[in-house]
C-alpha positions in Angstrom: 0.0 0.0 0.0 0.9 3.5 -0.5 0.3 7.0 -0.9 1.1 9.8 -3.2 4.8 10.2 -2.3 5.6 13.5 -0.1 9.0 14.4 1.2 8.7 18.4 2.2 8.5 19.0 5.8 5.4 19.8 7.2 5.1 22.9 9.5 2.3 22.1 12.6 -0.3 24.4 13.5 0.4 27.4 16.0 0.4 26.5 19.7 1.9 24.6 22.2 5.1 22.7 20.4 4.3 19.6 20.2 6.7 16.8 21.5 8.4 13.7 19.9 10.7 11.1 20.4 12.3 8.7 18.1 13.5 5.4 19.4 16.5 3.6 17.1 17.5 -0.1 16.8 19.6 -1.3 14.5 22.5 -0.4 12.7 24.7 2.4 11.9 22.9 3.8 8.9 19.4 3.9 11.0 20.8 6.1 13.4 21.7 8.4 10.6 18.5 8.4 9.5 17.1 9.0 13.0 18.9 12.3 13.0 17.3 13.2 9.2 14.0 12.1 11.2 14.8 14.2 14.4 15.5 16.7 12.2 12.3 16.5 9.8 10.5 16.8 12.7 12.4 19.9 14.7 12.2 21.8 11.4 8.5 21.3 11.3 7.8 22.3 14.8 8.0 19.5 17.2 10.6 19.4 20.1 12.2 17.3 21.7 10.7 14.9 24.4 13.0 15.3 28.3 12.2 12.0 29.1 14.4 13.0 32.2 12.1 15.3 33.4 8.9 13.3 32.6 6.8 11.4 34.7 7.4 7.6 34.7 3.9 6.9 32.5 4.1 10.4 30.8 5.2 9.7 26.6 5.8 12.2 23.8 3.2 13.5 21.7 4.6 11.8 19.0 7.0 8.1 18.8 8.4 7.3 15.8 10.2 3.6 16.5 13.3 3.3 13.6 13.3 -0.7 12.9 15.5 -3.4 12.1 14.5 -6.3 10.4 17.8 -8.0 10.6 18.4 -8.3 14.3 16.6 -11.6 15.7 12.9 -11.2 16.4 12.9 -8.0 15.3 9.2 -7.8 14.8 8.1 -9.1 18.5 10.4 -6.6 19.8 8.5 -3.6 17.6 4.7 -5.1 18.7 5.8 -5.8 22.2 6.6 -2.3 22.0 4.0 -0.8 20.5 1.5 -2.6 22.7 3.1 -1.0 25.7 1.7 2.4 24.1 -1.3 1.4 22.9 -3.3 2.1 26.3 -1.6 5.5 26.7 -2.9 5.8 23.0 -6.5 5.0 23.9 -6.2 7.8 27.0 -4.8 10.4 24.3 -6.0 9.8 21.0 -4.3 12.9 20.1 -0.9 10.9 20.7 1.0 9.7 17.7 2.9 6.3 16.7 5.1 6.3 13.1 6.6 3.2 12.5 9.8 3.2 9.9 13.2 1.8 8.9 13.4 -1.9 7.6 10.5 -3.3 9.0 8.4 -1.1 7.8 9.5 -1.5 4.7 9.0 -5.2 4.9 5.6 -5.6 6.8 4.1 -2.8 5.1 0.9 -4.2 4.7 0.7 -6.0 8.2 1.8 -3.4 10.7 -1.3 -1.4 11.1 -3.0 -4.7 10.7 -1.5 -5.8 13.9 -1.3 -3.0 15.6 -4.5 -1.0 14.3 -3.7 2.4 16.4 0.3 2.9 14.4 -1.1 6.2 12.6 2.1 6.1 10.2 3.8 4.0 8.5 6.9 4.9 6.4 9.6 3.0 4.5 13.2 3.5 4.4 12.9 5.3 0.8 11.1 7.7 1.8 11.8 9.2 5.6 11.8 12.8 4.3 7.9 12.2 4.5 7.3 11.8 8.0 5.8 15.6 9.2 3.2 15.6 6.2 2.1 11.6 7.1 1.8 12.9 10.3 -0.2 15.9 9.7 -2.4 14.0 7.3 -3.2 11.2 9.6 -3.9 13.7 12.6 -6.3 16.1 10.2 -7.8 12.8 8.2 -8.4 10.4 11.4 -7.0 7.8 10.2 -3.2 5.6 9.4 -1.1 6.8 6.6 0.8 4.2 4.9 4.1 5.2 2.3 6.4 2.5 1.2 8.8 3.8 -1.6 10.4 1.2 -4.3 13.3 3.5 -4.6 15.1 6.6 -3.7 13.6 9.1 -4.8 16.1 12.0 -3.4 19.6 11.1 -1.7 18.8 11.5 2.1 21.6 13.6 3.0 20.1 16.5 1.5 17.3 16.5 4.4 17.5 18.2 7.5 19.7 16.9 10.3 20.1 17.2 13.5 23.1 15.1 15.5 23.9 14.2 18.7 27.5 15.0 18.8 29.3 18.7 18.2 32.6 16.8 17.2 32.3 13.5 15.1 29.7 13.0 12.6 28.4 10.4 9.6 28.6 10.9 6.4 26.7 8.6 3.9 28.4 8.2 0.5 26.2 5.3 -1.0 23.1 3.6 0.1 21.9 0.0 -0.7 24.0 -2.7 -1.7 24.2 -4.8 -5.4 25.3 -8.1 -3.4 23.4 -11.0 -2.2 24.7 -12.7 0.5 22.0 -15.7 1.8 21.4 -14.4 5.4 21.0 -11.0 4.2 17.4 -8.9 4.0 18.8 -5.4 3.7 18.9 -5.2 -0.2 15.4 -6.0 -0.3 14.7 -3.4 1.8 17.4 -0.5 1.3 17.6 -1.5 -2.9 20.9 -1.3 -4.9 23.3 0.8 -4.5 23.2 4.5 -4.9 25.5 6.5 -4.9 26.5 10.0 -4.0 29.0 12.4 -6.2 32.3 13.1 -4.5 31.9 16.8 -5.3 28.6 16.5 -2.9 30.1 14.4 -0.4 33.3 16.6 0.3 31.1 19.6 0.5 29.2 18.2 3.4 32.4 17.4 5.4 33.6 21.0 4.5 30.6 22.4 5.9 31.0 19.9 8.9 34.7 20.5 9.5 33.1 24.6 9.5 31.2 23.9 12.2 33.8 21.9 14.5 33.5 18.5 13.9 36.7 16.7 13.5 36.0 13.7 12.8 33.9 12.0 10.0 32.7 8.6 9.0 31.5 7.4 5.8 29.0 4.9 5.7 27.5 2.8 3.3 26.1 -0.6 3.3 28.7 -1.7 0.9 31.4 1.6 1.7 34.4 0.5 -0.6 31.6 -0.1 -3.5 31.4 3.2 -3.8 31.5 4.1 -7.3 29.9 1.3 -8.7 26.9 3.6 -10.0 29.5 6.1 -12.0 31.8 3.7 -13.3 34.7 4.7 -11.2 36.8 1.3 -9.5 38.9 3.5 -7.7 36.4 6.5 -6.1 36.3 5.3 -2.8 40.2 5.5 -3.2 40.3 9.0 -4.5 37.8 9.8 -2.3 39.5 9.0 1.0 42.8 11.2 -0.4 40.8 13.9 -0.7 39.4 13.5 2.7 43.1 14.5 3.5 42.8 18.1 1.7 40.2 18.5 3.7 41.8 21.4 6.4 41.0 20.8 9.9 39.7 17.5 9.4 42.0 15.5 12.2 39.8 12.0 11.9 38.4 10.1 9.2 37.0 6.3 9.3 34.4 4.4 7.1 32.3 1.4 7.9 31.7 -1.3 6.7 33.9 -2.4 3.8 33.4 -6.2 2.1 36.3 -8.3 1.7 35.4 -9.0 -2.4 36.1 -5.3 -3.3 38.7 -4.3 -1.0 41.6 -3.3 -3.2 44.8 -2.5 -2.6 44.3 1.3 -3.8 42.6 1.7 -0.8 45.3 0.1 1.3 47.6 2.5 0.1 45.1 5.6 0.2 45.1 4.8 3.9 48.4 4.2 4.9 49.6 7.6 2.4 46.8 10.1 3.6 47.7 11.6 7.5 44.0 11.5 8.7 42.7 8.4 7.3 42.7 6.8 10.9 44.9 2.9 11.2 41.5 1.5 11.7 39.9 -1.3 10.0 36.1 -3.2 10.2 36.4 -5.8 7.5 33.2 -8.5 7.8 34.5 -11.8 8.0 30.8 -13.8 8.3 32.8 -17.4 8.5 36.3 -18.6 7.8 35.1 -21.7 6.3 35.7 -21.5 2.4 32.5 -24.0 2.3 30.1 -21.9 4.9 31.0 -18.6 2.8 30.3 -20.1 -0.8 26.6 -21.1 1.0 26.7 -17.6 2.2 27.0 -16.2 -1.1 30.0 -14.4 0.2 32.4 -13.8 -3.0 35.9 -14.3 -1.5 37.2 -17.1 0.8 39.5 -17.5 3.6 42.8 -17.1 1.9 41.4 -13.6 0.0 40.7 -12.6 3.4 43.7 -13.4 5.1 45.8 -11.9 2.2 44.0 -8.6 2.8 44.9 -8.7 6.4 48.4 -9.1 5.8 48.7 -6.0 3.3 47.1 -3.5 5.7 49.3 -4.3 8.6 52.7 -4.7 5.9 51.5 -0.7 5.0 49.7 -0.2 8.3 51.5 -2.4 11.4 49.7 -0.8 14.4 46.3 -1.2 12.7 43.7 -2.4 14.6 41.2 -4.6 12.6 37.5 -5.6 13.9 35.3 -8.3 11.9 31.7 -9.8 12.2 31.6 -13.2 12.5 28.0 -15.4 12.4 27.8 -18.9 14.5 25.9 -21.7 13.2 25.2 -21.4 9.6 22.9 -23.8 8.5 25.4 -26.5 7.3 28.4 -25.6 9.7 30.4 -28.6 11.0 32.8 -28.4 13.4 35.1 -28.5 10.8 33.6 -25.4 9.2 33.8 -23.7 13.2 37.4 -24.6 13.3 38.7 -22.8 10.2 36.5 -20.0 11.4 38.6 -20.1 14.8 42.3 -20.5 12.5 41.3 -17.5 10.6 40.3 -15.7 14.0 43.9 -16.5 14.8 45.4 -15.8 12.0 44.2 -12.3 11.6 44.3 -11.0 15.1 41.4 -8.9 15.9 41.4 -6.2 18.2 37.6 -7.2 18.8 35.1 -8.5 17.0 31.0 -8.6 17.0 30.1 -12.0 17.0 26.6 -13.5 16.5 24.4 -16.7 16.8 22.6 -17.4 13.6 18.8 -17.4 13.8 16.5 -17.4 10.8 15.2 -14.1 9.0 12.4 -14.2 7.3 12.8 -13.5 3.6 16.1 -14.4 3.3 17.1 -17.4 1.3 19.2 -19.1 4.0 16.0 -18.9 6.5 14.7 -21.9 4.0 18.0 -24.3 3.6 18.2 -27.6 5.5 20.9 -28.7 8.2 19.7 -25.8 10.6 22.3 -26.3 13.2 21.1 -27.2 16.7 20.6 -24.5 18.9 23.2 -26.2 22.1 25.6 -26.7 19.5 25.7 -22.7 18.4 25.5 -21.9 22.0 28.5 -24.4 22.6 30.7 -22.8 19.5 29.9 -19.2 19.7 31.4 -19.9 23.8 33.7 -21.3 22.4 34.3 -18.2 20.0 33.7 -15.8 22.0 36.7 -16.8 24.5 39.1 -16.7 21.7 38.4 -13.3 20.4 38.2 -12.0 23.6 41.3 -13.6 24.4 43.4 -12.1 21.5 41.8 -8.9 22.0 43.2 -8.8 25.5 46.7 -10.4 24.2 46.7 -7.4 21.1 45.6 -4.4 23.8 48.2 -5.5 26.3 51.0 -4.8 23.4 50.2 -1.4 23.9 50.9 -0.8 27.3 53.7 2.2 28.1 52.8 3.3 24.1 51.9 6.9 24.1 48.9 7.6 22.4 46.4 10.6 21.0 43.0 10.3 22.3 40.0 12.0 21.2 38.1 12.8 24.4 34.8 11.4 23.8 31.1 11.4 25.4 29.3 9.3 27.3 31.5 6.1 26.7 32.8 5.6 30.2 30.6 4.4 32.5 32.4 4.3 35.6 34.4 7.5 34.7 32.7 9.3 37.9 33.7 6.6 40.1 36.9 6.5 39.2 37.8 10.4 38.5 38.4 9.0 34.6 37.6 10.6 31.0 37.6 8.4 28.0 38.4 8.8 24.5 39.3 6.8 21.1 42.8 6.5 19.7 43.9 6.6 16.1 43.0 2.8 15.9 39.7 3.6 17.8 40.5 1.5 20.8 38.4 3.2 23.6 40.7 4.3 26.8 39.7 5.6 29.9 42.6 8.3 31.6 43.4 10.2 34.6 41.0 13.4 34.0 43.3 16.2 34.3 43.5 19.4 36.5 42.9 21.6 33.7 39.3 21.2 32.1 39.0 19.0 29.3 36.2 18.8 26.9 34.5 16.2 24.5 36.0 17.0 20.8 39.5 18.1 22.6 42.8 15.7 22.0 45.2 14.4 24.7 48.1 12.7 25.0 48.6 10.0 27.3 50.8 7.0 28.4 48.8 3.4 28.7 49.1 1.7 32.0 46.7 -1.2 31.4 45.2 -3.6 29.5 41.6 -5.2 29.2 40.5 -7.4 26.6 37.8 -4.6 25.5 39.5 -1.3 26.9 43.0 0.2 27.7 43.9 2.5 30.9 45.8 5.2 31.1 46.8 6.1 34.9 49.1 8.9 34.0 49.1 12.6 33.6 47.2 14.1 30.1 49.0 16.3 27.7 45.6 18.5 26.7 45.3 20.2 23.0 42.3 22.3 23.6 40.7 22.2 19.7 37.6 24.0 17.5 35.9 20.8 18.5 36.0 20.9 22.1 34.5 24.4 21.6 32.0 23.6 19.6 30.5 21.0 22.1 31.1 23.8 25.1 29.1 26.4 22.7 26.7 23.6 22.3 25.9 23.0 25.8 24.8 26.9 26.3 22.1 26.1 23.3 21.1 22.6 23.8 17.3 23.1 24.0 17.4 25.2 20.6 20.4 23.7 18.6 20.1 24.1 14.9 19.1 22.1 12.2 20.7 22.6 8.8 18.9 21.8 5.6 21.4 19.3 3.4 24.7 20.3 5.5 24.5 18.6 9.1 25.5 20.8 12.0 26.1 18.7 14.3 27.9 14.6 14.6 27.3 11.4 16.2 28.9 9.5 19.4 31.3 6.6 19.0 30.0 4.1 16.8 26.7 1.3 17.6 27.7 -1.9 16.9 27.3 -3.5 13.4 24.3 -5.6 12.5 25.6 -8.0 10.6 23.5 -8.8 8.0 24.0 -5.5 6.8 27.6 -6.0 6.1 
């Protein structure tokens, strides 16, 4: 089902400002969108829900829930949800639920069949319509349904607001061409689409005006990019340019796929200064046999031999991977070349996952579905081992001296124990000594490592502080929280330290 396709923002009526809040889930690209989506909505009007400051039953005027359909039981997490609300719907039928993102997209024509009081429901083509559904289903009494095909207009160019004064997204594609087995996203986020270079180095300009040192490009598929203008090497040239880029300090991308990762870009990040040592490369399985079933065009020895040319150009990089337990068909045999690649290569951490079925994907219907004891018993087994390395790799760096970026809301014992915490080059969160002169998100330090953990690093001795355009963005920031800006196209504003990765959308 769906409506006459809208995408302007939607100023409300005069009066009391109505309130909203959008709830996330998923991965990295759906909370950019949920910025676009706060931003839609601050642009036409609404503000911001304190939930802080609420009463315990009290919700916002309007909810918008961002889905996942990748992440297991995806949609009996959204109606559980949504049927917590539905009595505080029935007290205030003025009170507004939007549901979006990849679910949407997928169950468009059973979510307001299920849950009969959702007054919107919007697909992930289309998020630029989400103040007009809203004012149409509030003026017309009843649910508004828009599903888009395809992408009708990139959605960087919509407002954004972000949650962060010094690091920030940056899409640079959308959708994916591949078609790995356990996969639903391209079904739902369509093929690729890219972005023009020109366009994409103009938002990090306007960014890097603003304070925000730091910069991550995203894209389903982020060393693709290129595929839809014929150029192999863009995502290449495109991170060397990054490095012209003045006052830019930081820049990462996620998440690349082992088939296209070429050696240009090895050498575009070990030659350009700000291209951070820091690498998420998807690893799914390390069975050749497992990753043919995945439909996951390179094998074990393609992905080793990438691993060994970024740390020949790049020795202190830190590289994270996604690995899936349990594929229907895995053997133990299949688990143990998984846990010799895992070896092999090293990870500084990795984001590990039990398989369980998705609906619509093709491996959801293959036979030899693997007991569920015997995933539990391997991805334990798993589990250890990375966590092992990681701690083996982190201690390594003890008595290094490293640059942090001070970051926000990533410690969270740093009152307890009189610590900040930041990310160094290789993005290896560490918490330090907070020192006597103030320090402030977005600002760089220097510090000596004391101590290892298997998923953090400490640093018990005294900061060297550079105070930066960053660090006084967020301070300038925290004077105008309750009316911070939203820009139309060109962010203002950047994201926290980075959710982890769905892996299905790798």
């Amino acid at each position: 089902m769906s409506a006459t396709p809208t995408s302007a923002p939607a100023r409300t009526a005069v009066g009391p400002a109505r309130t909203y809040e959008v709830r996330t889930y998923g991965c990295q690209m759906n909370v950019h969108d949920s910025e676009r989506l706060t931003g839609l909505l601050e642009t036409a009007g609404y503000t911001a829900f304190d939930r802080a400051d609420a009463a315990a039953e009290t919700q916002a005027d309007v909810v918008v829930f961002n889905t996942c359909a990748v992440r297991e039981n995806a949609d009996n997490k959204l109606y559980g949800n949504l049927s917590h609300l539905a009595p505080i719907k029935a007290a205030n039928p003025d009170m507004q639920i939007a549901v979006g993102g990849c679910l949407a997209q997928k169950d468009r024509d059973t979510i307001t069949a299920k849950a009969p009081y959702v007054d919107v429901v919007f697909g992930t083509h289309n998020i630029g319509a989400l103040p007009v559904l809203l004012e149409r289903a509030r003026v017309q009494q009843e649910a508004q349904v828009e599903i888009l095909e395809s992408l009708d207009v990139f959605p960087s160019t919509l407002p954004t607001k972000r949650e962060s004064a010094y690091a920030a997204w940056v899409s640079i594609s959308v959708g994916c061409n591949n078609t790995c087995t356990f996969c639903i996203v391209p079904a739902l986020r369509g093929k690729e689409k890219d972005r023009r270079p020109g366009d994409v180095l103009a938002e990090i300009e306007a960014l890097v005006a603003d304070g925000v040192s730091e910069v991550t490009l995203l894209g389903q598929n982020v060393n693709a990019y290129g595929v839809e203008f014929g150029d192999r090497q863009a995502f290449s040239k495109l991170l060397r340019a990054c490095g012209s880029v003045k006052g830019l300090e930081r820049v990462r991308f996620t998440s690349p796929h082992p088939a296209e990762f070429t050696d240009d870009v090895i050498e575009a990040m070990a030659e350009t200064p700000n291209v951070m040592p820091s690498l998420h490369m998807p690893l799914q399985s390390g069975s050749d046999r497992v990753l043919k079933a995945m439909r996951r065009s390179y094998r074990s020895t393609k992905y080793l031999g990438i691993i060994e040319r970024v740390r020949a150009a790049m020795p202190e990089a830190a590289i994270t991977t996604d690995i899936i337990v349990g594929f229907p068909g895995e053997t133990e045999e299949d688990f143990q070349a998984t846990l010799d690649v895992v070896r092999q290569s090293r990870f500084s951490g990795a984001f590990t996952f039990q398989y369980s079925k998705r609906p619509g994907t093709p491996a959801a219907t293959l036979d030899e579905q693997v007991p569920p004891d015997v995933v539990k018993d391997r991805y334990g087994r798993l589990v250890e081992l990375v966590n092992d390395i990681a701690w083996q790799e982190n201690q390594r760096l003890v008595g290094r001296r490293v640059e942090l970026m001070v970051s926000e809301g990533e410690g969270r014992k740093d009152a307890e124990t009189l610590r900040l915490s930041g990310r160094g080059p290789d993005n290896r969160l560490v918490h330090f000594l907070a020192p006597a002169e103030p320090v402030r998100p977005g600002d760089l330090v220097t510090v000596d490592i004391t101590y290892a953990a298997p998923h953090h690093l400490v640093a018990d001795s005294p900061a060297v502080v550079r105070r930066t355009r960053s660090g006084d963005a967020w301070e300038a920031r925290q004077g105008r929280r309750a009316d911070a800006g939203v820009s139309l196209g060109m962010p203002t504003l950047g994201v926290p330290a980075p959710l982890p990765a769905a892996p299905a959308c790798r």
